[in-house]
N, C-alpha and C positions, 0 to 999 in steps of 0.2 A: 559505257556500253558500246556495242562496235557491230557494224552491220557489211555484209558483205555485197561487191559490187563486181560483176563478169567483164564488165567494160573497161578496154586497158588504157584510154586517153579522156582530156577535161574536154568537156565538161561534162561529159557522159559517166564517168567514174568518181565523180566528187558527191560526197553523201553529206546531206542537213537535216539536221536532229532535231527535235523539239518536245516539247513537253504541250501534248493536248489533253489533258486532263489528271485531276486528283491535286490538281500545284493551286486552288484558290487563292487559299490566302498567302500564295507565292511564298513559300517558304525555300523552296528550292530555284535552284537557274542551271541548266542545262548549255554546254556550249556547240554552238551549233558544225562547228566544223570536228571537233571531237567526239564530242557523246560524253563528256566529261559531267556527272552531276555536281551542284554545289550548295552548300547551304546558303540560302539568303532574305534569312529571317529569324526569329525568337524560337527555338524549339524547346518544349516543353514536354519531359517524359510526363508528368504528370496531367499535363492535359492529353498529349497522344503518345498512346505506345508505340503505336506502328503509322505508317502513310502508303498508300500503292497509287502511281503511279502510271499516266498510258503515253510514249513515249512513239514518237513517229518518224518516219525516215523516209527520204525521198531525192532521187537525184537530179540533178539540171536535167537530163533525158527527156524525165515524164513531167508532165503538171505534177501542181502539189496533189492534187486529190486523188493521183495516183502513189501511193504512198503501202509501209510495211510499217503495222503498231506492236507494242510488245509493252511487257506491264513488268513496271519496277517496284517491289517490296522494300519499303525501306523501315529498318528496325530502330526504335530508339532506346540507347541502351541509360541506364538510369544512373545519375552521380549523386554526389553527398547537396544539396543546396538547399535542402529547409532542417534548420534544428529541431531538434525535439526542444517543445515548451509546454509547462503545464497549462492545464485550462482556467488554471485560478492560483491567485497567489494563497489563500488561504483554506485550508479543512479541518473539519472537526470531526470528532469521534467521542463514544464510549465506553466504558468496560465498568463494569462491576467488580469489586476489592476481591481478591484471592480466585479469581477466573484460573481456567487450566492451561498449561498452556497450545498456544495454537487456536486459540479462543479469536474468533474477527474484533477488530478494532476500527477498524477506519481499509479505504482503495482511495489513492491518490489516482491520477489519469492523468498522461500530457498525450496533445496530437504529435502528427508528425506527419507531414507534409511531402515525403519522398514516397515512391510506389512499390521497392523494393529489398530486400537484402542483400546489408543488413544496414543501411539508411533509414529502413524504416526499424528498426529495433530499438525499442527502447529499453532502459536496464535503470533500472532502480536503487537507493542508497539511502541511509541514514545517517547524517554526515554530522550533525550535534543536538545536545537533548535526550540521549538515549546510553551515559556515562556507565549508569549501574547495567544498561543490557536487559530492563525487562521486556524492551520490545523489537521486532524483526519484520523486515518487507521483503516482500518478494522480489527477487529482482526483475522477472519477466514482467508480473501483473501489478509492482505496487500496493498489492494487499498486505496493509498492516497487522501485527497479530501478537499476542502476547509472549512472551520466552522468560518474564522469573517473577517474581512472588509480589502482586500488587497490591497496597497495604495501603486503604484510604486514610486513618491516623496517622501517616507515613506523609504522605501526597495528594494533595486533594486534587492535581490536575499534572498535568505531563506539554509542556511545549518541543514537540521534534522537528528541526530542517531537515528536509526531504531533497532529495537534487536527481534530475533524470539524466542523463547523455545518451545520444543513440551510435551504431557501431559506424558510423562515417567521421564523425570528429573525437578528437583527443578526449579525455576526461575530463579537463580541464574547461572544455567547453561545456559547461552545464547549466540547468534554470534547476531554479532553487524556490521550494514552496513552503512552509510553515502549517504544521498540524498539529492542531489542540484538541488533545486527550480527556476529557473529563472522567473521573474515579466517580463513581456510584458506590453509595455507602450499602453495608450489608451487616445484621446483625452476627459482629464474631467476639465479643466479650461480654461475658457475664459478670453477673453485677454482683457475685461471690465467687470468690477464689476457691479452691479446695480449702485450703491451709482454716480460712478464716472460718466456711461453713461446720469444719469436726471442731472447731475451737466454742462455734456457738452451742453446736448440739452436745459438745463438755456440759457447757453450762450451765445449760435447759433441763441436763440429767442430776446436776449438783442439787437443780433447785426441787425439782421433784422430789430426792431423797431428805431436803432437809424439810419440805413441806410433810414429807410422807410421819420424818424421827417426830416433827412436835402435837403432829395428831394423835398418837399414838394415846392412850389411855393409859393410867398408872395399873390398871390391872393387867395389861399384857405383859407379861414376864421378860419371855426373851427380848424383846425391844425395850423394854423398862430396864434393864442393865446397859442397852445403850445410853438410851435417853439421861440415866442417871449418871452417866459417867461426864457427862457435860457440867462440869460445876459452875458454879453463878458468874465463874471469872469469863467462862466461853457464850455465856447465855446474848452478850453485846453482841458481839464477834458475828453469834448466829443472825440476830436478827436485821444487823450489816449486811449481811448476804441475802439476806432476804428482802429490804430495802433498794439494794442496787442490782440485783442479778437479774429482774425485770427489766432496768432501764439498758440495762448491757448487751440484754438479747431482742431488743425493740428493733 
């Protein structure tokens, strides 16, 4: 900063600068024959964005307490210096077998310690445990969520590493977290097949009609030609079937 003085010889023309307020915890130093400010201390975008300053001026001419103040804004602009890290090394989650997908699973979270962008951004990945692709995070939020066909007979559980970086260091620089998946079973198999269930109700129908042929009475005609056409050599045969076709369809 730079102040101006009408007086054209020393000591009446020599200007002393100083810093009378806002500089507590002395972060800055001011040089008094300049007006030069400098930094002389820890600055911290994150503990302060901004600092103002009251900054004085006064020549050999007058006492100091005759003096010209003026106020300095000083902006702190924000770098990469805290990583992003998860808040836990480990998470768990659920799902239920054959969910839709896009179905919630699990939110990973890491802080991040920087004030701005995109230091403070963090960006999300699933980096192994996830070969087949059933499942997908967000890269912004972390939120996990299902993407293909989950089959508890299949997997009864899902281990994925999870890894965050934010847009101030390399990808390479990232923390790495572990999330365990648990499958919830669901009833999706039945305990007859089609194939097997028309194969029993054959059978059920076999037996009815051979129970219906031996009830039959010798007086009823048209059935009594059937009945009769079974000679003594099939009469085993029949009651073979009649024997096991209960135990077949139990």
């Amino acid at each position: 900063m730079h102040a101006s003085n009408g007086d054209a010889t020393a000591p009446y023309n020599v200007n002393t600068y100083s810093i009378i307020a806002g500089n507590e915890a002395g972060f800055f130093a001011i040089d008094a024959a300049t007006g030069e400010i400098t930094v002389n201390g820890n600055i911290d975008r994150e503990t302060a964005a901004s600092f103002t300053l009251t900054v004085a001026v006064h020549d050999s001419g007058f006492e100091s307490g005759n003096q010209d103040t003026a106020t300095v804004t000083i902006t702190v602009n924000d770098v990469e210096d805290n990583e992003a890290a998860f808040e836990q090394d480990d998470f768990t989650g659920s799902v239920a077998e054959n969910s839709a997908v896009g179905t919630a699973v699990a939110t990973v979270h890491a802080s991040n310690g920087d004030a701005t962008a995109p230091y403070n951004t963090n960006t999300y990945s699933i980096i192994a445990g996830n070969e087949a692709g059933l499942f997908a995070i967000d890269a912004a939020t972390g939120a996990i969520t299902v993407y293909g066909n989950i089959d508890r007979e299949t997997a009864a559980s899902f281990t994925l590493t999870v890894a965050v970086h934010d847009g101030g260091f390399a990808s390479g620089n990232q923390d790495t977290a572990t999330v365990t998946i648990t499958v919830n079973d669901v009833e999706d198999n039945t305990l007859l097949s089609m194939s097997r269930l028309t194969h029993l109700l054959s059978l059920k129908t076999l037996m009815s009609v051979l129970l219906l042929l031996l009830s039959v009475p010798p007086t009823a005609m048209p059935l009594r030609r059937i009945t009769s056409s079974l000679s003594p050599s099939h009469s085993p045969m029949v009651l073979v079937c009649l024997l096991f076709i209960p135990l077949l369809v139990s």
